[in-house]
C-alpha positions in Angstrom: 166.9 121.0 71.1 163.8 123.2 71.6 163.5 121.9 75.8 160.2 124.2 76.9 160.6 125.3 80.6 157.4 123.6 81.6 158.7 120.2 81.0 162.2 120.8 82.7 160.4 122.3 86.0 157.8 118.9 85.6 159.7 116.4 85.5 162.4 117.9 88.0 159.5 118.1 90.6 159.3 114.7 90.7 162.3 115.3 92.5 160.9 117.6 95.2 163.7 120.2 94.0 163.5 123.6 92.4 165.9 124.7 89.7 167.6 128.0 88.8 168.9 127.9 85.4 172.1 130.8 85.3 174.5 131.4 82.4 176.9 129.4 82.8 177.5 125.8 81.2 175.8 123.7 83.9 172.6 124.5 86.2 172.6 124.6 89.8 169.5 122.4 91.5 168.7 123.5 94.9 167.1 121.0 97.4 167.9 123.1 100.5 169.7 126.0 101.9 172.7 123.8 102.2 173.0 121.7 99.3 173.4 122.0 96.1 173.7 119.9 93.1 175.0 120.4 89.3 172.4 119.6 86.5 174.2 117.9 83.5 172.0 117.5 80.2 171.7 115.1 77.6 170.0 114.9 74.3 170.8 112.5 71.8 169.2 115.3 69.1 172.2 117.5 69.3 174.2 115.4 67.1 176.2 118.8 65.8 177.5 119.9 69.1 178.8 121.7 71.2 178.9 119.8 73.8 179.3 121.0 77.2 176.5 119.3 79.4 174.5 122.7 79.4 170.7 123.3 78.8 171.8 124.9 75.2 174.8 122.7 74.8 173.7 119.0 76.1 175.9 116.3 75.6 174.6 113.9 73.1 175.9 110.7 75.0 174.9 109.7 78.5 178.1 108.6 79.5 180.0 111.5 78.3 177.6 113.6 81.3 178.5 110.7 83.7 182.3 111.3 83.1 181.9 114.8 84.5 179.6 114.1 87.1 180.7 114.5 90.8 178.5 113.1 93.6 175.0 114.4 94.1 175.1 115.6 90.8 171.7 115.2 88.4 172.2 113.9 84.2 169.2 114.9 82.9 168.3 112.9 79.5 165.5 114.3 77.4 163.5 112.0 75.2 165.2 109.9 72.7 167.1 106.1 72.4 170.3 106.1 73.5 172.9 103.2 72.3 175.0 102.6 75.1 176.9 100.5 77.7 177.2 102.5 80.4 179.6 102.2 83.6 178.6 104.5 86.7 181.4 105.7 89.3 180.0 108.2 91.4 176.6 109.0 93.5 174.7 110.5 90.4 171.0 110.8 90.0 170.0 109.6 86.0 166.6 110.7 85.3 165.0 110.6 81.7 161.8 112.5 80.2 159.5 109.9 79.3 160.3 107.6 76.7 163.8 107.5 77.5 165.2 104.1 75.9 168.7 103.1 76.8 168.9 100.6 73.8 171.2 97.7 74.0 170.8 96.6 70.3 171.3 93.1 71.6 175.2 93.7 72.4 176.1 93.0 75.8 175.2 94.8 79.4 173.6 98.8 79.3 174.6 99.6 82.7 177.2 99.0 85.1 176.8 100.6 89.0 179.8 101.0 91.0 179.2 103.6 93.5 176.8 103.7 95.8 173.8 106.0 96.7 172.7 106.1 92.9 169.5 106.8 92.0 167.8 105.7 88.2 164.5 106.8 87.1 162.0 106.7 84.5 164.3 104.8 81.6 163.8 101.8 79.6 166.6 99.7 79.4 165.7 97.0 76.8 167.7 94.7 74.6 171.0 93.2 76.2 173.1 90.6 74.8 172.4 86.7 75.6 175.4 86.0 77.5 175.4 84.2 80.7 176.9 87.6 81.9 174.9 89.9 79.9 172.2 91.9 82.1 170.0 95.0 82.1 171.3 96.4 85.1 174.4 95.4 86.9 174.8 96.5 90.8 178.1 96.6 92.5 177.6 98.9 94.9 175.2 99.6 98.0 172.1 101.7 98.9 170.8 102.2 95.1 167.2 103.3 94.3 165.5 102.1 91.2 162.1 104.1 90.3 159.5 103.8 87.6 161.9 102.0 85.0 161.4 99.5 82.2 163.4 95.8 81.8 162.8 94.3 78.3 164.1 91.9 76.1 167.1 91.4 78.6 169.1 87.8 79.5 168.5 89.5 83.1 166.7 92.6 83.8 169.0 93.5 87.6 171.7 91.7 89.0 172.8 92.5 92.1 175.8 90.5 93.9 177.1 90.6 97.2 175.0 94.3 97.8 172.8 95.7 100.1 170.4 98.9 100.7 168.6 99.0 97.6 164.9 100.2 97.0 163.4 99.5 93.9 160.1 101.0 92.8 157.5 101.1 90.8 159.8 99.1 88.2 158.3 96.7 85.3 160.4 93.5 84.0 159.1 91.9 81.3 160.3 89.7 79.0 163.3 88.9 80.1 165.4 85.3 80.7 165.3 86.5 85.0 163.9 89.6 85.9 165.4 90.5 89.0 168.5 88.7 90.6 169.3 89.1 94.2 172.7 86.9 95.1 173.8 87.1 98.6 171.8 90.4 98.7 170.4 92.2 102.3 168.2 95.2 102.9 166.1 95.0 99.9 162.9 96.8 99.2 160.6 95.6 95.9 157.7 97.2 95.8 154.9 98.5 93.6 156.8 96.4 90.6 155.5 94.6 87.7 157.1 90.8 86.2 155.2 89.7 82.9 156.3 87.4 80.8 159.9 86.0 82.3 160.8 82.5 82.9 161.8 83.7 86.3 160.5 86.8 87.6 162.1 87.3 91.2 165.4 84.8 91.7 166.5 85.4 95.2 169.5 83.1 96.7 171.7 83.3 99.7 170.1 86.5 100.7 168.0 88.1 104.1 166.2 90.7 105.2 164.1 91.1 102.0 160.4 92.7 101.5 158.8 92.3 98.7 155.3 94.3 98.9 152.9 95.2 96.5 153.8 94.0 93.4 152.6 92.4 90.2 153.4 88.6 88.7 151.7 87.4 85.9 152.5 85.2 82.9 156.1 84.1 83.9 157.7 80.4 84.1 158.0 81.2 87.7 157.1 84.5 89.7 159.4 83.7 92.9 162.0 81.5 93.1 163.8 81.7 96.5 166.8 79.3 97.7 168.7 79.6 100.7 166.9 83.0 101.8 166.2 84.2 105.4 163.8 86.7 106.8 162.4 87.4 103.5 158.6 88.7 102.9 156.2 88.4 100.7 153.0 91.1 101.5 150.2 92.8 99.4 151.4 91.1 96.5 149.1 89.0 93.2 150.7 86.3 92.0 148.0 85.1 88.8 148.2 83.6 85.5 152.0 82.3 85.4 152.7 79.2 84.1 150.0 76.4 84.4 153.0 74.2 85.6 155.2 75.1 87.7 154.6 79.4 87.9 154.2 80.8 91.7 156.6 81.0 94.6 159.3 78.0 95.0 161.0 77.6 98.0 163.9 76.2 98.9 166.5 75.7 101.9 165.3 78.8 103.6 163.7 80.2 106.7 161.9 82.6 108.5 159.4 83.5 105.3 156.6 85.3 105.6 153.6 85.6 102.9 150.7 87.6 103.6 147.7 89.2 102.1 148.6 87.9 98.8 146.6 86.9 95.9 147.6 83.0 94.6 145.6 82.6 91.4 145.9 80.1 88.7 149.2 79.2 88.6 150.5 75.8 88.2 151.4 75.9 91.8 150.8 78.5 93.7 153.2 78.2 96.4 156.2 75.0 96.7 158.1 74.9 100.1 161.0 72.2 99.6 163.6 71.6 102.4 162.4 74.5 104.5 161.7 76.1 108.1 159.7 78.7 109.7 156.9 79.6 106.8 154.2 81.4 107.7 151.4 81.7 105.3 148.5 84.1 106.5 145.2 86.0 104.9 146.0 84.8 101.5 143.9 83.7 98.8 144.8 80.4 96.6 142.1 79.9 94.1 141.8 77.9 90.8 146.0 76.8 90.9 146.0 74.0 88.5 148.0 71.4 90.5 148.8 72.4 93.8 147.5 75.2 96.0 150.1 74.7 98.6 152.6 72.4 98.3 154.8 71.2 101.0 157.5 68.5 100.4 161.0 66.9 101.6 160.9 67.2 105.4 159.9 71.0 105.7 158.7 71.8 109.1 157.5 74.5 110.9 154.8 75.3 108.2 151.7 77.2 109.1 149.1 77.9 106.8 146.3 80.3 108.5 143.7 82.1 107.9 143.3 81.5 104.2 141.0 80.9 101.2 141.7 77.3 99.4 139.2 77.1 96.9 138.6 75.7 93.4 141.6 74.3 92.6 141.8 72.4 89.4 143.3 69.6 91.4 145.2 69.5 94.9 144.1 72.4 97.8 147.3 70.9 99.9 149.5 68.6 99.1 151.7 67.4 102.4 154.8 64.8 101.6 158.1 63.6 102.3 158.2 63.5 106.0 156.6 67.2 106.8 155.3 69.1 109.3 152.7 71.9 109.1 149.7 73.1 110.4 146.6 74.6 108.3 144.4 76.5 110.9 140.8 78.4 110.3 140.9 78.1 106.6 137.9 77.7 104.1 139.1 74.9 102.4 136.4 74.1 99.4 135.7 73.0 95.9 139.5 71.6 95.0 138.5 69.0 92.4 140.6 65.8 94.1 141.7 66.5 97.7 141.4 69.8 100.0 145.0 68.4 101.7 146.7 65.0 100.6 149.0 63.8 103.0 151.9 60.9 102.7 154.4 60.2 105.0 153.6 63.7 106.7 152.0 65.2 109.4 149.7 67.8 109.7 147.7 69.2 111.9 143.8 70.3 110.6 141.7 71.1 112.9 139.7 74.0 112.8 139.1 74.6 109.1 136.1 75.1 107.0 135.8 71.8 104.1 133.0 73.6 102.3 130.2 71.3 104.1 129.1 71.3 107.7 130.0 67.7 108.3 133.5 68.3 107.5 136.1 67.1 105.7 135.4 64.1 103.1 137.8 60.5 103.1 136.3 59.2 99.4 135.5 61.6 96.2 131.3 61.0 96.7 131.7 63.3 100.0 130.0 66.9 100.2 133.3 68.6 101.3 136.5 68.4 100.4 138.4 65.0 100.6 141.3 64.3 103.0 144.2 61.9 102.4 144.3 60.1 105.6 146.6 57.5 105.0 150.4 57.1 106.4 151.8 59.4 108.5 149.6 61.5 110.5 146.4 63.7 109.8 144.0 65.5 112.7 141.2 67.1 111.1 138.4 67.2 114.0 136.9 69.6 115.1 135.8 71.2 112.3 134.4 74.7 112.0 130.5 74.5 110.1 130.9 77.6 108.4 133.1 79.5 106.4 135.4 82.1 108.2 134.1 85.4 106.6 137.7 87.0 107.2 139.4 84.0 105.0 141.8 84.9 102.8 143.5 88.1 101.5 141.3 91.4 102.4 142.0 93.3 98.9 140.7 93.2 95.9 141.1 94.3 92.3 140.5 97.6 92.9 144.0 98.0 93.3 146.3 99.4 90.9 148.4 96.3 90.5 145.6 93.7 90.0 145.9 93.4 86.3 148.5 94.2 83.9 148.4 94.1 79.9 151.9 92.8 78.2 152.3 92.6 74.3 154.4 89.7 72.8 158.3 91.3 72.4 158.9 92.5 68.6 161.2 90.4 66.8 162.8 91.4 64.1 162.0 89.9 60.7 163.9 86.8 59.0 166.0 88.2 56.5 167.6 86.1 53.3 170.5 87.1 51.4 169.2 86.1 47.7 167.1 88.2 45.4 163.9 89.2 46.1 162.8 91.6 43.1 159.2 92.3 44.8 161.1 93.2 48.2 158.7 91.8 50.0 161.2 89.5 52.5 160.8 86.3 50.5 163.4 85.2 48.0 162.3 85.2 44.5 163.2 81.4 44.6 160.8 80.5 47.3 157.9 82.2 45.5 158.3 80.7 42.4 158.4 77.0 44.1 155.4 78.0 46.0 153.0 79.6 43.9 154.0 83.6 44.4 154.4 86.1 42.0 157.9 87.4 42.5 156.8 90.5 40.8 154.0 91.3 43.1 154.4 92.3 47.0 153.0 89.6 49.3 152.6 90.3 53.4 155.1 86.9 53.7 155.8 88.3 57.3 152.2 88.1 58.5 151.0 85.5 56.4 150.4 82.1 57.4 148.0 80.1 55.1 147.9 77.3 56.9 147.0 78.2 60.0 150.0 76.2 61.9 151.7 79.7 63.6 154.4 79.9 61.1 154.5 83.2 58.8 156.0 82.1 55.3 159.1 83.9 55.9 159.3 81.5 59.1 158.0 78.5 56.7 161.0 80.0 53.9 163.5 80.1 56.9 162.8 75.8 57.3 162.0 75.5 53.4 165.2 72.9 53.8 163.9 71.1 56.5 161.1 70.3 54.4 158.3 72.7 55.2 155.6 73.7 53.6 153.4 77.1 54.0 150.5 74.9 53.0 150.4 72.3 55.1 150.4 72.3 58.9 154.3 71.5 60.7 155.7 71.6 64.0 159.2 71.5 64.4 160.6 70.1 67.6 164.2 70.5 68.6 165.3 67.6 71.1 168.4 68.1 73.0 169.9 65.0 74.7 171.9 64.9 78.0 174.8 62.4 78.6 173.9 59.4 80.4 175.4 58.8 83.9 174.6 55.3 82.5 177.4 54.4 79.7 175.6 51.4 78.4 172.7 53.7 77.5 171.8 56.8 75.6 169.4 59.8 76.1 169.2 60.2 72.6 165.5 58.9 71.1 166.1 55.9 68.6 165.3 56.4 64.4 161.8 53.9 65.6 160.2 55.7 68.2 160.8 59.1 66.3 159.4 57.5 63.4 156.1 56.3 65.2 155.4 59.4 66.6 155.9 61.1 63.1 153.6 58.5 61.8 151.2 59.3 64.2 151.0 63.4 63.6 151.1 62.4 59.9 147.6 60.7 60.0 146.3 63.9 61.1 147.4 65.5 58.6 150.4 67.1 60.5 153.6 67.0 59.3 156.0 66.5 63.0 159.5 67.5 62.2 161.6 66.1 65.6 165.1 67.6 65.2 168.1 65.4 66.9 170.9 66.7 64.8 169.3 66.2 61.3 167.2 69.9 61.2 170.2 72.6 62.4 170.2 71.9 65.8 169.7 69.1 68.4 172.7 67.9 70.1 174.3 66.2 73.4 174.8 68.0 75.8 177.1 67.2 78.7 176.3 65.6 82.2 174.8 67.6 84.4 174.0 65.3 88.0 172.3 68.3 89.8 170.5 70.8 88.3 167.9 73.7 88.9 165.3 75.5 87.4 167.9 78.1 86.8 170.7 75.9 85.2 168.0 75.0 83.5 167.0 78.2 82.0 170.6 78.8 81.0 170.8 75.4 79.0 167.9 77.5 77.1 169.7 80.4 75.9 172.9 78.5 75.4 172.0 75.8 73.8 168.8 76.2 72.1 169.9 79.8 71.6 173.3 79.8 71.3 173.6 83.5 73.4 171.5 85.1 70.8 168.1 86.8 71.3 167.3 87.2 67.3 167.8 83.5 67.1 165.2 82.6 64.5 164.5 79.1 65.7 162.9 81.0 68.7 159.0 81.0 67.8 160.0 78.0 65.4 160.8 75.4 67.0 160.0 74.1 70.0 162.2 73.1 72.6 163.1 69.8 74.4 165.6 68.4 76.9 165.8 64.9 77.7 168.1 63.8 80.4 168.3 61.2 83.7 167.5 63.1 86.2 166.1 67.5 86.1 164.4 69.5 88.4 161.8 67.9 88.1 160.6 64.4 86.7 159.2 65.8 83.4 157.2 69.3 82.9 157.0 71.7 80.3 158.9 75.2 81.3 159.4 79.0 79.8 163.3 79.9 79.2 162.4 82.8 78.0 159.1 84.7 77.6 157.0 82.0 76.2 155.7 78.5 76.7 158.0 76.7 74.4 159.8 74.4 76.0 160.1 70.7 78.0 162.0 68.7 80.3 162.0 64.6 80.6 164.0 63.1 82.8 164.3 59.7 81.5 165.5 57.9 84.8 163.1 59.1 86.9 160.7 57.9 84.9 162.1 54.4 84.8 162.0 54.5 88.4 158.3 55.0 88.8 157.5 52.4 85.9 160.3 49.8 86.0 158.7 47.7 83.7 158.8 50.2 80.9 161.3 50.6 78.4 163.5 53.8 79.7 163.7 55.4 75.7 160.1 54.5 75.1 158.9 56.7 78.7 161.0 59.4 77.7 159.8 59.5 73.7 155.7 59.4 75.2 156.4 62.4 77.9 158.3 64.2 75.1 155.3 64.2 73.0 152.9 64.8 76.1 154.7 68.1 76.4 154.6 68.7 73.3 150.7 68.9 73.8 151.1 71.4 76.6 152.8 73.5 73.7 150.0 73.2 71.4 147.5 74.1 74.4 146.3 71.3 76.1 146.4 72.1 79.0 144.4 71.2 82.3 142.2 74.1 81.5 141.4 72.7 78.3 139.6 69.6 79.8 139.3 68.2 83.1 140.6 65.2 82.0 144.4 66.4 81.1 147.0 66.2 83.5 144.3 64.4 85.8 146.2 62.6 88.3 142.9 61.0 89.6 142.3 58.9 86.5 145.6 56.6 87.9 143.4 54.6 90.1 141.5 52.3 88.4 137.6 52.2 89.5 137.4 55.2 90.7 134.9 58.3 89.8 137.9 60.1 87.9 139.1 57.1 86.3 135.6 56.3 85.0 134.9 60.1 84.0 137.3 60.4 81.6 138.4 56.1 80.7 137.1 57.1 77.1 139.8 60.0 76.6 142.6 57.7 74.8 145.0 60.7 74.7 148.8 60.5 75.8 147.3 64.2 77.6 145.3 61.4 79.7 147.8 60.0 82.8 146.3 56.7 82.1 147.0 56.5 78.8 150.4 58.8 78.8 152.7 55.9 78.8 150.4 54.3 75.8 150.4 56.3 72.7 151.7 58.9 71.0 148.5 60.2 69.8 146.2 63.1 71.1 142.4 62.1 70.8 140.0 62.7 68.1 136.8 62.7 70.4 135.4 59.6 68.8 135.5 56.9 71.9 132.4 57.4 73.6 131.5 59.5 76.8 134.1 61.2 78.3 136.5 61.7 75.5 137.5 65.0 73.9 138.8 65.7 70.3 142.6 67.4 71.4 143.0 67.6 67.3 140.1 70.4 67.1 141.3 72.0 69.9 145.2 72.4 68.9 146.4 76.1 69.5 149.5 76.0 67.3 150.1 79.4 68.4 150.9 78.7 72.1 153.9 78.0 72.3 154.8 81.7 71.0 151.6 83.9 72.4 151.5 82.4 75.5 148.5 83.7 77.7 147.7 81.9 80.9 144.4 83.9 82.2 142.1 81.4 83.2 139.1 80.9 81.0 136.4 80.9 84.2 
């Protein structure tokens, strides 16, 4: 409990107060000639006591300073990890020394917030329980200020219901189910924040009047979802590297949004606006997104894109459907490998934008700039500007602060096993003996992985009954099944197509373990008719999780969910922090291929997922996820006819089988190029 002065006056500058430290039991922070504040300490070293909230006699528990404090008041918390739920009834300032850790040991919440005019700052509040309910940070209350705190390894980092008022800054969520939740919020200020590495970063629904400005969102399932939002903007912010599926902003139902001056890169989509009004897309800068640039779908109107850079995207630049409106006005639209802007059943307005050639736009794929989609609906591209606007785009660059951010995979704790293990080195003595081990002699089981396949041997120990071996290459898959709206018919793949697809991996030398019941897990699960990205993050922890974070299966098996109808027709998806898991919506498929057996579609897009898992993804080769090679004849279709891989669209619906390179020009060998790792050390930066 040795606090030097020079630490206490540092950290209380930040502040902008000056402290007087008299005799008595608590210290008296002056901010003015008026005001005045007690100082309550805490320091989870004085484990001894006493106890009385004093500089020499701190409490060792945060809450016991809370339960004293009065309004205004500081709790001071010097370095250490503190194991608590707390619950917050009065307008306190918390402030920790650095390294503060409010530990949640994987319980339930750490703090609740029921008073307003609150202020947290600089603590790490990591490890809540998996509950639906269970969260970082709950808020209750108004006008709250968040500032230079850490979200880990929480179901959701904040949730804040029904509040308004709050300013939070300078904040990083990171691995966590949702970082920050905003329901039926007003008055909110994000900025300077980081998201890494949640399936949602930012979920925003039924709430107005939000900015979000300057921040960081990289690596997550999606950065921004927003539903049913009004006068909500997005400024100054980058938006890179989330998932190479779905991963930028979505959305939905709302109006009045604003995004500006913000980076777009390499995300699955960089921006989807679904059902909405009023969006206003200006000086930003979309480049390399692997599907969709811009996306604009089911009879949004009002949409103007201006101003911007649409370049290099690994497929669409815009991508205009479902009875839309929107204008795209003095934009550099160039080098998107199919179309610059498709359009079907839309219209949109594009004159006035640079196509990356001075005769403009191009109508077939052998053009010199970027190809239209003229075709139904209604498309104006002429005039056409001749050169590239020199202003395009967002006007920052990396020199920022926020640009780039570094996140580490979240520790898990190592699988334990209650039978003897005489060498104490994790592994039973049983398990060594069968394979080869000296039970006598310590062995690195929780790093070691001799075949290469991403499972340690205590992970190939923990699935030694499920018939794995540390010496041979498996994957275990569990498949969840949804309940048909259909009674005469059954989500659940049949023994024969799980058996062929087996069969396939097995010729490779890969052992494919599909779990439907038979491997710990896989199950039904009941009817859901409507359901979003959200519900379906929460079928994630609840089902393949069961509410628990140290679930071992998590970083062994992969995850899948088959069903009639999700958010999406079929697409691989982060629950949690990683790139793990898969939808296929079974009906939906039917639909589009009516002539197809329904089980067999939904057993050939599991294992296409499954590729994205294992790495094969569009960056991988041009010819994954290539939505071009569907028309026969044409230049994408002959590019890449020779790549007989289920990662091929034209050959999805055809095999089970990832190719070996072997079929002439245009193929590529998937097998050699198989990151088993993936699917637990996700990293989407784009390779060029």
């Amino acid at each position: 409990m040795n606090h030097p002065a020079v630490s206490l006056l540092v950290a209380l500058s930040l502040l902008c107060t000056v402290i007087t430290v008299p005799g008595g039991s608590a210290s008296t922070l002056s901010s003015g000639p008026n005001t005045s504040r007690t100082i309550i300490y805490v320091d989870d070293s004085n484990i001894h006591g006493p106890w009385d909230g004093s500089l020499q006699h701190p409490f060792q528990r945060i809450q016991d300073g809370i339960n004293v404090s009065t309004n205004e008041d500081l709790v001071y918390i010097f370095t250490g990890s503190y194991n608590e739920s707390l619950a917050i009834h009065t307008g306190i300032t918390l402030f920790g020394e650095p390294n503060t850790v409010l530990e949640g040991k994987y319980g339930s919440s750490l703090i609740t917030l029921w008073s307003e005019h609150v202020t947290v700052q600089n603590l790490i509040l990591q490890h809540s329980g998996g509950a639906p309910d269970d969260a970082g940070l709950h808020l209750y209350a108004n006008e709250t200020t968040l500032s230079h705190c850490t979200f880990s390894a929480l179901r959701t980092g904040i949730d804040a219901q029904g509040t308004s008022g709050h300013h939070i800054d300078n904040c990083t969520f990171s691995h966590n189910g949702i970082g920050l939740q905003l329901s039926s919020a007003h008055g909110i200020i994000v900025r300077g924040c980081t998201f890494t590495q949640n399936a949602i970063g930012l979920y925003c629904t039924q709430s107005s009047d939000i900015l979000v400005l300057k921040n960081l969102f990289q690596t997550n399932g999606r950065a921004c979802f927003l539903t049913d939002c009004h006068n909500l903007t997005l400024n100054h912010c980058n938006i890179s590297d989330n998932s190479v599926n779905h991963g930028g902003v979505f959305l939905g139902r709302s109006s009045a949004i604003s995004i500006t001056q913000t980076h777009v890169h390499h995300n699955g989509i960089g921006v989807r606006i679904t059902n909405a009004d009023a969006v206003d897309i200006q000086h930003c800068s979309f480049e390399r997104n692997t599907h969709y640039a811009v996306l604009i779908d089911t009879g949004s109107t009002k949409i103007n894109v201006t101003s911007c850079a649409i370049t290099q995207g690994l497929r669409f630049g815009g991508y205009i459907v479902d009875h839309s409106h929107c204008t795209f006005l003095q934009n550099n639209i160039q080098g998107n490998m199919l179309y610059g802007v498709y359009t079907l059943q839309s219209t949109c307005a594009l004159q006035g934008n640079y196509w990356g050639a001075r005769r403009g736009p191009s109508i077939t794929d052998l053009g010199c700039g970027d190809r239209i989609h003229p075709v139904y609906g209604t498309l104006r591209s002429f005039p056409w500007m001749t050169h590239p606007f020199p202003d395009a785009g967002a006007l920052w660059t990396e020199n920022e602060p926020y640009w780039n951010f570094t996140s580490e995979d979240l520790v898990r704790s190592p699988i334990t096993f209650p039978e003897t293990d005489t060498d104490g080195d994790g592994a039973p003595d049983w398990w060594e003996q069968k394979w080869g081990y000296n039970q006598l002699v310590w062995d690195d089981h929780e790093h070691l992985d001799p075949d290469a396949d991403a499972l340690t041997n205590l992970e190939e120990c923990y699935t030694d009954a499920y018939g794995s071996n540390p010496f041979h290459q498996d994957i275990f898959v569990e498949l969840d099944w949804m309940t048909s709206a259909d009674p005469s018919y059954t989500n659940k793949p049949c023994d024969a197509l799980l058996t062929e697809a087996i069969d396939v991996f097995a010729e490779h030398n890969i052992t494919l373990h599909l779990d439907v019941g038979n491997l710990g897990g896989g199950q039904e699960l009941p009817l859901l008719t409507e359901f979003s990205f959200l519900d379906l993050v929460d079928l994630y922890w609840h089902s393949f999780l069961n509410d628990d974070p140290l679930n071992p299966r998590k970083g062994i098996f992969r995850y899948g969910i088959i069903c009639d109808a999700g958010p999406d027709v079929n697409f691989p998806f982060m629950g949690w922090d990683q790139f793990d898991s898969f939808l296929v919506s079974t009906q939906l498929l039917a639909e589009q291929f009516p002539l197809m057996n329904r089980c067999r579609l939904g057993m050939y897009a599991a294992v296409h997922h499954l590729g994205h898992t294992l790495g094969l993804v569009a960056d991988t080769y041009d010819g994954i996820d290539n939505i071009g090679t569907l028309r026969p004849l044409s230049r994408q279709w002959f590019l890449y006819r020779n790549y007989q891989s289920c990662m091929n669209y034209w050959y999805k619906f055809r095999t089970f089988s990832y190719s070996d390179g072997t079929h002439g020009p245009g193929d590529f060998d998937d097998y050699a190029h198989l990151d088993f790792w993936f699917f637990k050390h996700t990293d989407f930066h784009s390779p060029s």
